[in-house]
C-alpha angles and dihedrals in degrees: 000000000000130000133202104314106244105240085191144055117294114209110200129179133207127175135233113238143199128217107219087187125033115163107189115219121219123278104274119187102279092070084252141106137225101229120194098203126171096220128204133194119214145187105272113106145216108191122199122202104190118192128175119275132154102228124035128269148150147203134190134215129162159136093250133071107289105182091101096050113095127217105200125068091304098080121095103233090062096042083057094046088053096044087054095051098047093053095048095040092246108167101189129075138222148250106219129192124189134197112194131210112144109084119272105251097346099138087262106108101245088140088051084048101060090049090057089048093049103049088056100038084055100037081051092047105041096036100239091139089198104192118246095255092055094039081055090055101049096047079058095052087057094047152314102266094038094079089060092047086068107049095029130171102093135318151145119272118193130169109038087336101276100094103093137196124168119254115210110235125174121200127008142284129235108210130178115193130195115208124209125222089237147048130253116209121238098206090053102044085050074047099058096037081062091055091042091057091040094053094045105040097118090063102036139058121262107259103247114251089239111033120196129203115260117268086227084058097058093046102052091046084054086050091054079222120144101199088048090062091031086077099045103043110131137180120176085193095053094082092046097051090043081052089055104032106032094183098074084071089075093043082059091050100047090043080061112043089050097057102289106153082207135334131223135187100232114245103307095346168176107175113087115222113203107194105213135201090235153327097287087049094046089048093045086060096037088064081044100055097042089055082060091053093242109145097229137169136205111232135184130209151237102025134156115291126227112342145142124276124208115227 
């Protein structure tokens, strides 16, 4: 199916997110790990501005530290507008322009985000009129987090992530995130949670082969309550990345002691997200956190996935 072809610039929109519960399965034979997350998406923002070209490129602005992001076919958002083009037949190219505000390499999907921006900035602006299903897959194909970029609000991923299902939240969430002035791996915080586990197997359960997300999760998101979740928040990697990078632990701490209902590192790290009972709350530790020269934002969630913006 195609649709009328966009002779213009398409501005597209898709949201960070945090995962206030990520459960971590055991090593199985592929390297890799089934994961069971609570995802949410929250209000810091990668915008993509496609325009017709007819070879691929990118360039990259932002409010956030740029020097990781490459600008050449390794990064993410032309990889997805190649894979795009190759599945619909779509023999031109793009000009894309991206304004980051989700952290480099901070455990909050901004790479993931402008995938899913850019799938639907260049299926709007070349007329491919993927249907949602296919659009799904392919943000799958370009990596775990990307499919919830796209729907975004909050859900349950299983498998490696990318296996959604809605989760019902009322209300909405006051974060405060403290990003960090460098990246934390993926691959080598999974790494070093395999050599935690390794090193302690004789104290610890074995991880199942299949995790699944907390009933009391699932209920405190429903409630729309922050204590409620407070009490529930869990990261597997958290361990791991305070393992690389020590001096998280006293982010965490200061987050705390400053009214912080609970603090949690953000996927892989770095980034530091302090749920928070309300906006006064959020905007008291926010003025704590920057007189200890920590760069720090205030986020909401949930919020809308991937869509189109009207200039």
């Amino acid at each position: 199916m195609t649709s009328e072809a966009t002779t213009g610039m398409v501005h597209t929109r898709a949201p960070g997110k945090i995962n206030v519960f990520l459960k971590v399965g055991a090593l199985l034979e592929d390297g890799y790990h089934d994961v069971a997350i609570a995802y949410q998406a929250v209000s810091l923002y990668e915008d993509v501005r496609a325009y017709p070209a007819d070879d691929f490129s990118v360039s990259v602005t932002g409010s956030v530290e740029l020097s990781r992001v490459p600008t050449d076919a390794r990064n993410i958002a032309i990889k997805a507008a190649r894979l795009l083009a190759r599945r619909t037949g779509y023999r031109g190219g793009v000009r894309l322009e991206i304004d980051k505000h989700v952290p480099v390499t901070g455990g909050m999907g901004g790479g993931s985000a402008d995938a899913a921006a850019t799938l639907l900035a260049c299926d709007t602006l070349w007329g491919t009129a993927l249907p949602r299903e296919e659009m799904l897959h392919l943000a799958a194909e370009l990596g775990a987090d990307v499919p919830f970029a796209f729907t975004g609000g909050t859900a349950i991923g299983t498998g490696r992530g990318d296996q959604l299902s809605p989760a019902l939240a009322k209300g909405q969430f006051q974060w405060v995130l403290a990003l960090a002035d460098f990246g934390l791996s993926t691959p080598e915080v999974y790494s070093e949670l395999d050599r935690h586990r390794d090193r302690n197997s004789q104290d610890i359960f074995p991880a199942p082969v299949a995790p699944t997300v907390e009933a009391n999760v699932l209920q405190a998101l429903r409630a729309g309550d922050p204590h409620m979740l407070a009490d529930c928040l869990y990261n597997d990697l958290q361990a791991p990345a305070l393992h690389l990078e020590p001096s998280l632990a006293s982010v965490l701490e200061l987050g705390e002691r400053n009214g912080a209902l609970a603090g949690i590192v953000s996927g892989s790290g770095p980034t530091v997200a302090f749920l928070t009972a309300d906006l006064d709350s959020a905007l008291e530790l926010q003025i704590a956190l920057s007189a200890a020269q920590l760069t720090v934002v205030r986020a909401t969630g949930p919020v809308h996935g991937a869509r189109v913006v009207t200039d």
